[in-house]
C-alpha positions in Angstrom: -13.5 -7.0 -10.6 -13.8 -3.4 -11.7 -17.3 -2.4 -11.0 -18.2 0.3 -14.3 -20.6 2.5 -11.9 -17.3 3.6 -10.0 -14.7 6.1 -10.8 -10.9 5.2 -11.6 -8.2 4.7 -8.7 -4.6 4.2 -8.3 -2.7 2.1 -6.3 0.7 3.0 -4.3 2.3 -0.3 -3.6 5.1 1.1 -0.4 8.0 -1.7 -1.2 11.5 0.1 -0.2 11.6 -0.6 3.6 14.9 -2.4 4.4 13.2 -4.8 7.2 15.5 -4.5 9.2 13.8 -6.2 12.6 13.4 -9.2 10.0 17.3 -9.5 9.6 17.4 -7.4 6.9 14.9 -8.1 4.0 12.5 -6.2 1.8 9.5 -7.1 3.0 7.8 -8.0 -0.4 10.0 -10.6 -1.0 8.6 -12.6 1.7 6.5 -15.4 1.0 3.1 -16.2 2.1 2.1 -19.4 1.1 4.8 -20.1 -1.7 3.8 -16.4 -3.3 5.7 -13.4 -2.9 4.0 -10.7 -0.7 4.8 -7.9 -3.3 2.7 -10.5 -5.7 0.1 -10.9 -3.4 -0.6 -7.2 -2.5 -0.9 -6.7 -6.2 -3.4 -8.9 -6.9 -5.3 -8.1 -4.5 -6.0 -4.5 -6.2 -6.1 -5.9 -9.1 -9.2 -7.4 -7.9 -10.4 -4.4 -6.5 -10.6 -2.6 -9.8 -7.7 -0.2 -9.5 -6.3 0.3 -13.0 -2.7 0.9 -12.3 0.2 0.4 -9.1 3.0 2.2 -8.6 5.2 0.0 -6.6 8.1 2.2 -4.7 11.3 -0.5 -4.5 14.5 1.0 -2.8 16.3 -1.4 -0.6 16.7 -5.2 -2.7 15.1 -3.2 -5.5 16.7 -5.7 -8.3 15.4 -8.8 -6.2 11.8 -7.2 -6.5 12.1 -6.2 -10.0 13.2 -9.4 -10.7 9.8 -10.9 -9.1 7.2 -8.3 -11.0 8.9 -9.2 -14.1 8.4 -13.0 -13.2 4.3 -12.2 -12.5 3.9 -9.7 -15.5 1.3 -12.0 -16.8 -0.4 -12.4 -14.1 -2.0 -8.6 -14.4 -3.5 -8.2 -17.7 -6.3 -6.1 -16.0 -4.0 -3.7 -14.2 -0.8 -1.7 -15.4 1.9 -2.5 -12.6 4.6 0.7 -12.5 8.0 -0.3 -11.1 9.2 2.9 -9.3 13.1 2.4 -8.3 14.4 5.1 -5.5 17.6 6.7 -6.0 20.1 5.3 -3.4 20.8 8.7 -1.4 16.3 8.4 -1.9 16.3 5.1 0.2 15.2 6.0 4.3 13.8 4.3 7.2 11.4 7.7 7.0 8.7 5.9 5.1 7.4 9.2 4.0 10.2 9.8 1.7 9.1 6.4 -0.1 5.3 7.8 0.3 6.2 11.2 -1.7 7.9 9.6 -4.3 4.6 7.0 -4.8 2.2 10.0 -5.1 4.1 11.7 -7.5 4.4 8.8 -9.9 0.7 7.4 -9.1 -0.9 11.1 -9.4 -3.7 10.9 -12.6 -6.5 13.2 -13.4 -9.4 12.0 -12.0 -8.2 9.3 -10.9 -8.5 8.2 -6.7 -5.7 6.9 -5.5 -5.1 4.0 -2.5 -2.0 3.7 -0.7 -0.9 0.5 1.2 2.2 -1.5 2.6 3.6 -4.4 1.1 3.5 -6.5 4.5 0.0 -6.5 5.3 -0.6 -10.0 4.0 -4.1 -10.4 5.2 -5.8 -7.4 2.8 -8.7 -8.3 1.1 -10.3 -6.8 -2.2 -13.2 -6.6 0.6 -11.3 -4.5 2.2 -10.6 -2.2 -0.3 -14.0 -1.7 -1.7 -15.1 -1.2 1.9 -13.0 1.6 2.7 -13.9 3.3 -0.5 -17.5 2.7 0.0 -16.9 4.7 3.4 -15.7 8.0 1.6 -17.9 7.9 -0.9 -21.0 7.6 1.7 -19.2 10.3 3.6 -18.5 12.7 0.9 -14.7 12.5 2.2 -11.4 13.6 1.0 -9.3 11.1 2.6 -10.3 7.9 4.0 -8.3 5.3 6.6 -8.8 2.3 8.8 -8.8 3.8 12.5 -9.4 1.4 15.6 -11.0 2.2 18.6 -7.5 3.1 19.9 -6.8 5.8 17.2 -4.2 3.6 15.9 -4.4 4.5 11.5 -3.8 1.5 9.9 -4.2 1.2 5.7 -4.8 1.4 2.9 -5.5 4.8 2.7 -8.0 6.3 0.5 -7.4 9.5 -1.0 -9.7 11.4 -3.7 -8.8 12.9 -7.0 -9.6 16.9 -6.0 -7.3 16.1 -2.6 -4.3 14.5 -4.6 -4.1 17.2 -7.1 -4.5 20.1 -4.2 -1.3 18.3 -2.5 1.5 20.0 -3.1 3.8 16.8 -3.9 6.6 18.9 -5.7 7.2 20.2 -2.4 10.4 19.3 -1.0 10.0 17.3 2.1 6.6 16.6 1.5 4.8 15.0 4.0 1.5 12.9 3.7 0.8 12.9 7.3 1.4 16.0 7.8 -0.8 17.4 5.2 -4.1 14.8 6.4 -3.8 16.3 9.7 -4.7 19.9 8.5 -7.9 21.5 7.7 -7.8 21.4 4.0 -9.5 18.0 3.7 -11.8 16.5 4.9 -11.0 13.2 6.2 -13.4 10.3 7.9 -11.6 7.6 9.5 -13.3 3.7 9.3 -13.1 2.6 12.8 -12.5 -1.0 12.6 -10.9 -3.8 14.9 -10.3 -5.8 11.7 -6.5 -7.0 12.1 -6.2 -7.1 8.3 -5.5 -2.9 8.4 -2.5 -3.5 11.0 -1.0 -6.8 11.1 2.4 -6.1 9.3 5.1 -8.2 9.4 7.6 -5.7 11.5 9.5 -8.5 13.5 9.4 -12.3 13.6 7.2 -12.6 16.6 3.9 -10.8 14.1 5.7 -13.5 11.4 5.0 -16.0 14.4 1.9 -14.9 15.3 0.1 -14.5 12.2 1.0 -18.0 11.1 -0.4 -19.4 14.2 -3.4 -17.3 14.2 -4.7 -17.7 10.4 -2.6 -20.8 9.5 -0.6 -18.7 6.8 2.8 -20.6 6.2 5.0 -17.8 6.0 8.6 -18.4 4.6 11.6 -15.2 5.3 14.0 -16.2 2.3 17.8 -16.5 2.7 19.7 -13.4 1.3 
């Protein structure tokens, strides 16, 4: 639930990955117990009080359309944005997919979080804590960081620092432009698997349905 004493955010929901260490499958198709992942991921900031998600589709984009059209009523409380890449737009560079989210998600005033479809254990919890953590930290940018200095998401980014991003920028680069000086960024350090468990390759499918008793279902093409 939208709590009235914080400001607006944005979601970018990063669906266009072809999966290919999965056989070949977007990734938001998959389902986690008998729900569609891209589903899933939207509800949960729905819950977390963001009032709209941009969800980038490239790769099985129709399939995925096909699935937010099915849930439409399911998120009265949030507008959901169907963003559909170009095919010479769709890479394995998931920073193409992450330019393209920014610049349909940007809003004035408006902070903006920025996830992957395939982390199936993300909380609303999870959200609100990592935006907690700017906030107490007066900080641009925000991410889940463990104690390896592995990033993990979402990834919080402020109103002032999206509209000082240069996103019309040809080749654009979000990593790129968090690693400079121009913001100032606080990681959460955090061992909490629900920031890096993605479903790259069927052993993590393995292991997270073992581990948190998820029953996890790749579906045929």
């Amino acid at each position: 639930m939208k709590d009235a004493g914080l400001p607006a955010a944005s979601g970018v929901l990063l669906c266009a990955g072809r999966g290919r260490r999965l056989g070949g499958i977007c990734k938001g198709r998959i389902l986690i117990d008998g729900e569609p992942l891209v589903v899933r991921q939207l509800r949960v900031m729905q819950q977390s009080g963001l009032q709209r998600a941009v969800v980038v589709m490239g790769f099985q984009a129709q399939q995925i359309a096909e699935i937010l059209a099915q849930a439409k009523d399911e998120f009265s409380a949030m507008e959901v944005v169907p963003l559909r890449l170009a095919d010479d737009q769709i890479s394995d560079d998931i920073q193409v997919s992450v330019a393209h989210g920014l610049r349909a998600a940007e809003a004035a005033d408006a902070h903006l979080f920025m996830t992957l479809v395939d982390l199936p254990l993300l909380t609303a919890g999870h959200y609100q804590a990592l935006r907690l953590h700017a906030q107490a930290g007066g900080a641009d940018i925000a991410m889940p960081q463990n104690g390896a200095g592995v990033p993990g998401h979402p990834i919080f980014i402020g109103a002032t620092a999206l509209a000082a991003m240069p996103l019309a920028l040809p080749g654009f680069r979000l990593r790129e432009w968090i690693s400079k000086d121009f913001f100032r960024v606080r990681p959460m350090i955090t061992e909490d698997a629900a920031h890096f468990s993605d479903l790259d390759t069927a052993q993590d499918v393995a292991a997270l349905a073992h581990e948190y008793g998820l029953k996890i279902v790749i579906p045929s093409h």
